[in-house]
N, C-alpha and C positions, 0 to 999 in steps of 0.2 A: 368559491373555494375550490380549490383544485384536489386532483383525487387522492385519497390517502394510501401510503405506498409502506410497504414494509419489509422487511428482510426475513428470509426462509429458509436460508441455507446459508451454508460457510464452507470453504474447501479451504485449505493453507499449504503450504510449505514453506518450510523456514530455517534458518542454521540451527533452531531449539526443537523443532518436532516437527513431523508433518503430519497434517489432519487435524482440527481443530482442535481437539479435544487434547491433542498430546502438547498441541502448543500453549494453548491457553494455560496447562496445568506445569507446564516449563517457566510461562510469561510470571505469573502470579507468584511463584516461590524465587523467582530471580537470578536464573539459570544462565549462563554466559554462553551465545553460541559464537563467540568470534576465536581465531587460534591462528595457526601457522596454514596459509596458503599450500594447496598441495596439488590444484590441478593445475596449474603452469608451475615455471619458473619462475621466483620473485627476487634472487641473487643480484640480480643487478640495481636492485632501486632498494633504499635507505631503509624503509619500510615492508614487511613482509606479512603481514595478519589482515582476517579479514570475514568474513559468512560464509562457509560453505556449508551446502546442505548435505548433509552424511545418510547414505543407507539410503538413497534414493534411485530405485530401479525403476526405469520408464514402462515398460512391459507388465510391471505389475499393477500401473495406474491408466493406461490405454490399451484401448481394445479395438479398436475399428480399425485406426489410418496406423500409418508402419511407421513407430515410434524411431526408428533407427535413418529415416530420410528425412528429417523433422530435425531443427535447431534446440539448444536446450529450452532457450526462452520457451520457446511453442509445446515443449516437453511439459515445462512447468505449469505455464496456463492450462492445456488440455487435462492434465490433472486435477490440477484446484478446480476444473470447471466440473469433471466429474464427480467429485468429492461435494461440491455444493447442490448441484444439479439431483444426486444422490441421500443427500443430509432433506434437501427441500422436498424428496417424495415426487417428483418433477414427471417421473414414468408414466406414473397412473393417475394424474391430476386431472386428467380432465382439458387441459392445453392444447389447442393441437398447435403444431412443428410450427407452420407460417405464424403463429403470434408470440413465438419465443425469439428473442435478439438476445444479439451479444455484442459486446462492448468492451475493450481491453487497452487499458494502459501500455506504454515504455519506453523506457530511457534508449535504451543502448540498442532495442530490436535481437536480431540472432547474429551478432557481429561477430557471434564464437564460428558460426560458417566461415565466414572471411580468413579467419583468422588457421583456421583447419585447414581451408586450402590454401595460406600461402604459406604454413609448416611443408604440405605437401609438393608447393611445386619447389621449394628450396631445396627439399632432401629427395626431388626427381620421383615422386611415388604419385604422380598425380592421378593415378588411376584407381585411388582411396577415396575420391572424391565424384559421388555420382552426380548425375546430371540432377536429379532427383532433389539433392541435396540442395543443389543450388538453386534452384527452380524455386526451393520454398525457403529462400532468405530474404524476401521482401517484407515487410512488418503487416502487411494487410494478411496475409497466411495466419498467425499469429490469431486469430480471429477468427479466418475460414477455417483453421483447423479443429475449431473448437465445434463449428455445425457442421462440419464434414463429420468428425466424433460424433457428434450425439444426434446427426440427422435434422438438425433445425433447419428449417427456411426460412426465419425471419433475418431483418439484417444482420449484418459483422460488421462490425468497425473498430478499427485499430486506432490509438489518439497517441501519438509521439511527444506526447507537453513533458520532456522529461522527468524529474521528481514529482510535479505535479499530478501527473497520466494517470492515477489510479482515483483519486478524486474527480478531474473531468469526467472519467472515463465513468464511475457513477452517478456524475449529473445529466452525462448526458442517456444513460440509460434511464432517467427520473424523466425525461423529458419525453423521450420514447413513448413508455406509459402513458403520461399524461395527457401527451396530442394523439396517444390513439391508435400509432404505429403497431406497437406490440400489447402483448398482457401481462408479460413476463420478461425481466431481462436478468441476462448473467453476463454480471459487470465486474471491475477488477483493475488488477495489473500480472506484469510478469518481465524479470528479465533476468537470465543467466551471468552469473560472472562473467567478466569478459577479460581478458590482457588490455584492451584499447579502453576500456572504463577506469580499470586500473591505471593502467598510465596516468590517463588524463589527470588523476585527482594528486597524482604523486607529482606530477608537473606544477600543480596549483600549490602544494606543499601542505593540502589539506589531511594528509592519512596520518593518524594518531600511531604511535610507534608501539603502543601495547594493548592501549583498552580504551572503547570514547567513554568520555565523562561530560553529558552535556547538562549545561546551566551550572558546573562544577568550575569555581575560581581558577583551578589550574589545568585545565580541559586544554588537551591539545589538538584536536579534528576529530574528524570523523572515520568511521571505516565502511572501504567498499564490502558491498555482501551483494548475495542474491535469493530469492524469493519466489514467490505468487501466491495471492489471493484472489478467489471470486465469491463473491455474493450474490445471492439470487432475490429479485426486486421481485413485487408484486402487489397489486391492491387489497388493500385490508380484509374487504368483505369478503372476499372471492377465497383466502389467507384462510380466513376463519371459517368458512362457509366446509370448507375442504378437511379442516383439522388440522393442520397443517403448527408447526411451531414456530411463532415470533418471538425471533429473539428481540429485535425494537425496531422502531418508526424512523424511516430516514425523512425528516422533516425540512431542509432547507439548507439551501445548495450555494455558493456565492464565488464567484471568476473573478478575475480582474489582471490587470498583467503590464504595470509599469515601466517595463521596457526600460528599466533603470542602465544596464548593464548588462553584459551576456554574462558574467559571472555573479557580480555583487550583486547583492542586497540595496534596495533603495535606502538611504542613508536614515530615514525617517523614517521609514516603514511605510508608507504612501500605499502602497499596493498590498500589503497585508493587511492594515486597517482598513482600507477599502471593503475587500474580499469578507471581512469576519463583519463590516456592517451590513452587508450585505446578505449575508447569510442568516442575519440575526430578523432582520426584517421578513426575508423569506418563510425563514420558520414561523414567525410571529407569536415569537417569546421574547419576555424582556431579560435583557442580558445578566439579571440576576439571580436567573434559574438555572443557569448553567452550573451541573454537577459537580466536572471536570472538564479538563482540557489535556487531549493528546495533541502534546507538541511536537511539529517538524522535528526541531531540537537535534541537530545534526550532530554537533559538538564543537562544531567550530565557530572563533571568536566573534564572526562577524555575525553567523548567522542566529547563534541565543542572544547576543544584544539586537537586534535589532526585529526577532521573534517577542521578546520580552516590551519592547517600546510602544511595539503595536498594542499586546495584551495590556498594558498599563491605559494606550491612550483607548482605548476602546470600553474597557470597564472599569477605569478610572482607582479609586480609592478600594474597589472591591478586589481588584486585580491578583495583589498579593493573599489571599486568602481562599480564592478558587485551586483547589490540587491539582498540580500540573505532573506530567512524567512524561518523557520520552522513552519509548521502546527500542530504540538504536544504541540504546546505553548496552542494551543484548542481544540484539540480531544485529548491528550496525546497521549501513542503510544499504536499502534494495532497492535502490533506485527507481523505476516505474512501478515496481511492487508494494512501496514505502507506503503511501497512503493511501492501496488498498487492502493490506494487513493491518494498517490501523483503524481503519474504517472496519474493518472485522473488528479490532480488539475493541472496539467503543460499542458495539453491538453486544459483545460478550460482558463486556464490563454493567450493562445496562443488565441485559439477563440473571448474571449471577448478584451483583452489587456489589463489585468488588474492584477497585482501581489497582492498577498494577503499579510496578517501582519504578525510578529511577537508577541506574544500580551503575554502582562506582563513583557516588556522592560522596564527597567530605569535606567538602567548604562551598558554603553560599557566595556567589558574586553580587556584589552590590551591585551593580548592572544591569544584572538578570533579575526576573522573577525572582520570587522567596520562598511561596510556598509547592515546592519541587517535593515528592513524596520519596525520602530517600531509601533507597536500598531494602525496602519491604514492604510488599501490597497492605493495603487499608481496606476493611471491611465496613462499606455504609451503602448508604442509598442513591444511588445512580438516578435520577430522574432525564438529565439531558446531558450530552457530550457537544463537547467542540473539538474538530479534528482539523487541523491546518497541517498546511503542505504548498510547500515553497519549493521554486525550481528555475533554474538558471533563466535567462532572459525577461525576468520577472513576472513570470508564470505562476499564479498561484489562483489554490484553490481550498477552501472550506467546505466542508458539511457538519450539517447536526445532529444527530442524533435522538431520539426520547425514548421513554418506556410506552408501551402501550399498556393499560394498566387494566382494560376490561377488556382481553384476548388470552387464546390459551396458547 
């Protein structure tokens, strides 16, 4: 039996709060953080709405490295990491530095650099742009930054599996532990709105023109946003031994990556039933102890029919009957960040016992799933989460979640 690992801490940022507590209590009443784009231009493309995080000053969440030579993405990670780092008591643990890693999801990397200095050499001000800046646009920074902040010597590693990155990016911290690497990891995602994310998805024809409604019959896509979460890993004993608060047991982890399409969806779902059998064996619970399920649930056509086909072929006649919601219905999606804030919200959801909404529900797609929890969280008993996260080139990743039920 491999070691038992559990979650300690939570950091967030989100378009609905930042810091766990403000978000969760945004998530649960069914709060809308999507609206009118305002840190670019969005006049040229059909579509204009999307996550951004409001009220976010870097300087008041980093303290070490100089928040202002730093990309936003790296902004936002270094954040959430202090904010979990923080929540988990991480100072005066007992740790020392060389056995804490860290692990960080992302889609898009700090492409807002790029994108800063080619504003800058068009309008001839390229001396806006330090060297500094540039130096720490490569996604492994992203990571370094995060133990240059908090003085860690264990690894950093950065995982680019885009929407998926924040699920690898905590399995591969589960792994860490477990072989021995580290004792503690802080794991995650993060990744800033970008102009070049935005495009992309307005190119694919995927951005919803007011609000996502995913597993909703007349659901038009998705929206881009941006984010970060991390969560701080750690063995049970050591968890408890310390005083420390669990919120739940991350129990079992499962990859898999179909290579269906660099955009689509395997038509079958091949590589998400794969990844949730996978995961379910790992945990080593039978599939009908699953609480809930946080889904991808992007809002686009392809991807809740084909999220929904796996969820059917996997738990079969129980499928429709397990509560399902996606959180992208109110942040949109954060792309590398996506299912590392939900891998937080399944943790929290365990804690309190309380599943969050689907929100912008008003008609069932015979297609999709059924039982979608609409437009107002449910109060009951969390035992185990399933959280999937699907991501271009058939990149996908699961984890489980449990309660830990004799811990404080």
């Amino acid at each position: 039996m491999g070691k038992r690992i559990v979650v300690t801490g939570i950091g967030v940022l989100s378009p609905i709060g930042i810091g766990h507590k403000e978000f969760w209590a945004s998530l649960v009443s069914g709060e809308i953080g999507t609206s009118e784009i305002t840190s670019f231009d969005t006049s040229i493309f059909k579509v204009n709405r999307g996550g951004e995080i409001k009220g976010f000053n870097p300087e008041d969440y980093i303290h070490s490295i100089d928040s202002k030579k730093v990309g936003r993405t790296t902004q936002l990670a270094v954040a959430a990491a202090n904010m979990a780092y923080e929540d988990a008591g991480l100072e005066h643990s007992g740790y020392e530095k060389e056995n804490i890693g860290v692990c960080i999801g992302t889609t898009m990397g700090n492409t807002g650099i790029l994108e800063l200095a080619t504003d800058a050499y068009l309008e001839n001000k390229t001396e806006l742009i330090s060297s500094e800046l540039i130096g720490h646009f490569p996604n492994s920074y992203i990571s370094g930054a995060i133990g240059e902040e908090l003085n860690l010597e264990g690894p950093c590693i950065t995982i680019p599996t885009a929407c998926a990155a924040g699920n690898y990016a905590i399995t591969y911290g589960r792994d860490l532990i477990e072989d021995g690497d580290v004792e503690v990891a802080l794991v995650g995602g993060s990744d800033g709105l970008s102009r070049a994310c935005y495009t992309t998805f307005h190119r694919l024809g995927a951005i919803a023109p007011e609000i996502c409604q995913p597993f909703d019959k007349d659901r038009k896509g998705m929206m881009v946003s941006e984010g970060a979460a991390v969560i701080v890993l750690e063995e049970r004993n050591r968890a408890i031994a310390r005083g420390a608060t669990i919120y739940a047991e991350l129990l079992g982890c499962g990859l898999s990556c179909d290579a269906h399409h660099p955009t689509a969806p395997h038509p079958q779902g091949l590589g998400a039933i794969s990844a949730i059998e996978k995961t379910l064996i790992d945990a080593g619970i039978d599939k009908g102890a699953i609480s809930y399920i946080s889904a991808h649930g992007t809002g686009t056509k392809a991807n809740d029919v084909i999220e929904s086909i796996a969820i059917r072929a996997v738990f079969g006649e129980a499928a429709d009957s397990i509560p399902v919601s996606s959180i992208k219905s109110m942040l949109g999606h954060t792309m590398g960040a996506a299912s590392a804030i939900e891998a937080a919200t399944c943790a929290l959801a365990i804690h309190n016992n309380l599943i969050p909404p689907t929100m912008n529900f008003n008609e069932h797609d015979p297609e999709c799933i059924q039982n979608v929890v609409p437009n107002q969280s449910i109060s009951q008993k969390v035992d185990y989460t399933l959280s999937n996260s699907f991501a271009f080139g058939g990149n996908i990743s699961t984890i489980i979640m449990g309660a830990v039920k004799d811990a404080g």
